[in-house]
Phi, psi and omega in degrees: 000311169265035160249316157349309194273320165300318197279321179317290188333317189282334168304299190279349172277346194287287181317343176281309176314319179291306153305295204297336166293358206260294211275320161304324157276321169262032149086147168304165182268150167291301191316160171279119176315126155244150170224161176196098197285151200220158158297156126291079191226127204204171187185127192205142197301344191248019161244343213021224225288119173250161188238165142171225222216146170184169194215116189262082184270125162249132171180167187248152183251134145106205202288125177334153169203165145245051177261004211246138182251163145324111179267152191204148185238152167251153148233132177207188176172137141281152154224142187253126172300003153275033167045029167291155186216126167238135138218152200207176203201035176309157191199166181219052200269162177226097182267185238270112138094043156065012171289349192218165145210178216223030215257139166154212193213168195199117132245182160220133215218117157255113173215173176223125230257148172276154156222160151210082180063187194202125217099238170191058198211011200229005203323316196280347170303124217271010171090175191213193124243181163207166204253157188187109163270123168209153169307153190210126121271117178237141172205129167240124177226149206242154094285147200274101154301003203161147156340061201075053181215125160209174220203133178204190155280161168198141160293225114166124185218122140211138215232121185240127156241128179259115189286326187208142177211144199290122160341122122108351182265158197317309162253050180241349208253325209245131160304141200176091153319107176088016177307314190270033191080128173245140197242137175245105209210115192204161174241166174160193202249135178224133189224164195205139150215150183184126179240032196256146163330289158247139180301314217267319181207089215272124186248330180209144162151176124270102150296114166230116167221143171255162199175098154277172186218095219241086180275127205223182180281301220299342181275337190126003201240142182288353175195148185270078194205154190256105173256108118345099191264172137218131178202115197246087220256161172189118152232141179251123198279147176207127174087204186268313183259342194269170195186139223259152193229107194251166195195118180229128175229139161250155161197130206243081176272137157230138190120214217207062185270182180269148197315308222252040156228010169283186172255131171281131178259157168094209180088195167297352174239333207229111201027081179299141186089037178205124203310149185279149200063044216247281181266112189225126180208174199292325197235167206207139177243135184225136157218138145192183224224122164243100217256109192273141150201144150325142176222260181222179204014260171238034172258158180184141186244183185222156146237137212213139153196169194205195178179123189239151196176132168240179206202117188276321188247156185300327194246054180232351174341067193237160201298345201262346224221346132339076213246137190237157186205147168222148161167199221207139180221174182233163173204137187235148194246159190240337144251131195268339208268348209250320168066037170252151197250174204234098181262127158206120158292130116204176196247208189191111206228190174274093170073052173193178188163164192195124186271151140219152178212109226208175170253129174109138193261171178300322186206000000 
């Protein structure tokens, strides 16, 4: 355990050392700090009502430009009435004429998770939860190779201890890879291209990233497998404000992960109105679709739908197995200069629906 714990440390310092010479040569930021305290009141089907607190920071590093987008930090933390507990620390930098970027997150979650089996063989099954604390580090840092194209590294740790697992339930009953906890601790290549308008709320432009992920021994991680991201943004400006929002993702595991590192369908950004793990496999297919317009002051509403699939194997896709979500939102923007939105959805998928209310957009 504690070479384990070494090998992490050396990991996450080697990338904390790189940023900070980085983040040292091109300078602190100059522009004048925005801030924004903002309450928490927020609802999602695998949370219901959550409360806290959060600090919304916007600013820009070294001197304006215009190639320099806004970077922006959270500080936040919650409790749920499912006795959940979050805190987190998601981020964003952008250093000076768009040269470096900088994105992830660092928390900590005593939270509790849905399962209902893994596969497509459980449609009928009423779920289970099981309770689970862990630490969380993410980190991708870039360099810009071209013209709105850029190629880096990423971290990822998150070390699950599973606290409670429900009687009499699926993983309590079943062999069932990482049931007694798991550390997920991996590296890997992150390349981006992106040309959108905006970060927060995007009307024209393209976002595309691809992303492996190699959870491995030599970091400390209990099992061994390779993920494979696609995440593909198309936005189309139609009118003067409004705008169609088209969007396809894959995630591709190969190897030997733990149940609760498979890939999920459903939750809040990726075909909402379906409990997130509603559905879990090794590999997950997505298209969807979001339609923005303006309504008055700082209101604006969406129609949203989508169609989804997981899989243990790429030719196991089968059609029968194809899951569809439709549904309708409202958005109050709450920095206007920033375009970030205060969001609720909700949505409404096959013998399932669902509210979320939540900051920020699904894709």
């Amino acid at each position: 355990m504690i070479q384990q714990l070494y090998k992490r440390l050396i990991a996450f310092l080697l990338f904390t050392a790189a940023v900070y010479s980085i983040a040292a040569q091109d300078g602190l930021p100059e522009k004048k700090l925005k801030f924004f305290p903002l309450p928490i009141v927020y609802y999602t089907p695998e949370t219901e009502w959550a409360f806290g607190a959060a600090m919304v920071f916007s600013f820009q590093l070294g001197k304006q430009d215009s190639l320099t987008k806004p970077s922006q930090l959270q500080i936040g933390t919650a409790y749920t009435l499912l006795n959940q507990f979050l805190l987190y620390l998601p981020f964003q930098l952008i250093f000076p004429k768009d040269r470096y970027r900088l994105f992830g997150e660092l928390g900590y979650y005593r939270y509790n998770y849905l399962f209902y089996g893994i596969g497509n063989d459980f449609e009928d099954y009423g779920g289970e939860t099981y309770g689970v604390n862990f630490p969380r580090v993410r980190i991708s840092f870039q360099k810009r190779l071209a013209d709105h194209f850029y190629g880096g590294i990423r971290y990822w740790l998150d070390d699950y201890r599973i606290t409670e697992l429900e009687e009499g339930g699926l993983l309590a009953t079943r062999e069932i890879a990482g049931k007694g906890g798991n550390v997920v601790s991996g590296t890997g290549l992150v390349f981006t291209f992106d040309n959108r308008d905006q970060l927060y709320y995007t009307r024209k432009g393209q976002f595309i990233e691809l992303g492996w992920l190699a959870n491995t021994s030599w970091l400390g991680g209990e099992f061994t497998f390779d993920k494979f991201t696609l995440d593909a943004r198309h936005f189309i400006p139609l009118g003067k404000k409004a705008a169609l929002g088209l969007n396809a993702y894959a995630e591709l595991t190969f190897g030997d992960p733990a149940f609760n590192q498979l890939a999920l369908l459903g939750g809040p950004k990726r075909l909402r109105g379906y409990l997130e793990g509603r559905f879990r496999d090794n590999h997950y297919l997505l298209l969807q679709t979001e339609y923005r317009f303006p309504l008055f002051w700082r209101l604006g509403g969406v129609i949203f739908g989508g169609y989804g699939a997981v899989a243990d194997q790429l030719d196991h896709f089968a059609a029968e197995n194809w899951r569809y979500s439709f549904g309708i939102g409202l958005r109050l923007t709450l920095l206007p200069e920033d375009k970030i939105n205060l969001r609720l959805d909700y949505g409404l998928g096959q013998n399932s629906s669902g509210f979320y209310f939540t900051i920020g957009e699904a894709f």
